[in-house]
N, C-alpha and C positions, 0 to 999 in steps of 0.2 A: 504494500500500500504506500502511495505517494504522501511525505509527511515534508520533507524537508524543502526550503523557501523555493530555493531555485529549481525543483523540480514542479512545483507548483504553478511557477510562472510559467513554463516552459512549455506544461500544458495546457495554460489557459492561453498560452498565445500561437500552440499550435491546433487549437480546438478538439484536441484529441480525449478530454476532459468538460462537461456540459454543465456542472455544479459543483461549486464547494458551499459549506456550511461550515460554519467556526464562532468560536465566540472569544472575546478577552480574559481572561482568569484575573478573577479578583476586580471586575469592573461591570456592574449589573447593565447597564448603559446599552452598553454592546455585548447582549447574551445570546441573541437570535443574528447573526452576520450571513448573508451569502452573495456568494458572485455565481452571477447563471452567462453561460458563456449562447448567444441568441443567432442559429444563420436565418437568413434570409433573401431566398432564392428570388431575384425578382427578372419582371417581365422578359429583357433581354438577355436572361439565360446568365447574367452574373453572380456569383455567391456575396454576401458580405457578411459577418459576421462581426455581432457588438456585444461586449462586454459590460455586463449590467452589474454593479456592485452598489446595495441595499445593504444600510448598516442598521435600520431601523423596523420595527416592525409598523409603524403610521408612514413608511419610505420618507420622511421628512429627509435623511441623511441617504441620497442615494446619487450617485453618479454613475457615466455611462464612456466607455471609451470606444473610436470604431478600431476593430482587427487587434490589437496587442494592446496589456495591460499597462500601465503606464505608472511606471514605481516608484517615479521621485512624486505623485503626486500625493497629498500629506489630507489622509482619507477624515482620518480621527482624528477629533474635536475634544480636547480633555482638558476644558477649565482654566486652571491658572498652570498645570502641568505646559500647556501647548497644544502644538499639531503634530500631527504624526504619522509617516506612510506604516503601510502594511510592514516591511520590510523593517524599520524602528521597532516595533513591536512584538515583533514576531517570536520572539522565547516567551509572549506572552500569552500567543496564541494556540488554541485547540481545537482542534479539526475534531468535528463532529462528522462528516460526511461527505464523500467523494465520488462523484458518478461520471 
């Protein structure tokens, strides 16, 4: 099972992976996290696929990237702590679920 960062990325940006689910440890905020990776086949036969990352469960905290995920961007909002990408965080991170 895919656990570790850079494998993670590697599948969300080769689309070879369709869902993660993860939450932050120790941070109720961010309990329900996932990135659903979305193609979309249109009219003139092109694929494109987008990267939807929903940190909230009312989607208030949700962003969307097209074709590869995009790391330096600082997802997580934590107060007087800062901002923070996936990749910052990440030894705080627990994968719940991988499809």
């Amino acid at each position: 099972m895919i656990k570790d960062y850079n494998e993670i990325i590697e599948a969300l940006n080769s689309h070879s992976i369709n869902l993660v689910k993860f939450r932050v440890k120790d941070y109720a905020h961010y309990r329900n996290c996932k990135i659903t990776v979305k193609k979309d086949e249109l009219l003139n036969g092109n694929v494109i696929y987008w990267i939807d990352v929903n940190l909230s469960d009312d989607g208030s905290e949700r962003v969307g990237f097209y074709d590869t995920f995009k790391e330096g961007f600082k997802l997580f909002r934590m107060g007087r702590k800062g901002s923070f990408t996936l990749k910052q965080l990440w030894d705080r991170i627990e994968i719940v679920e991988i499809n």
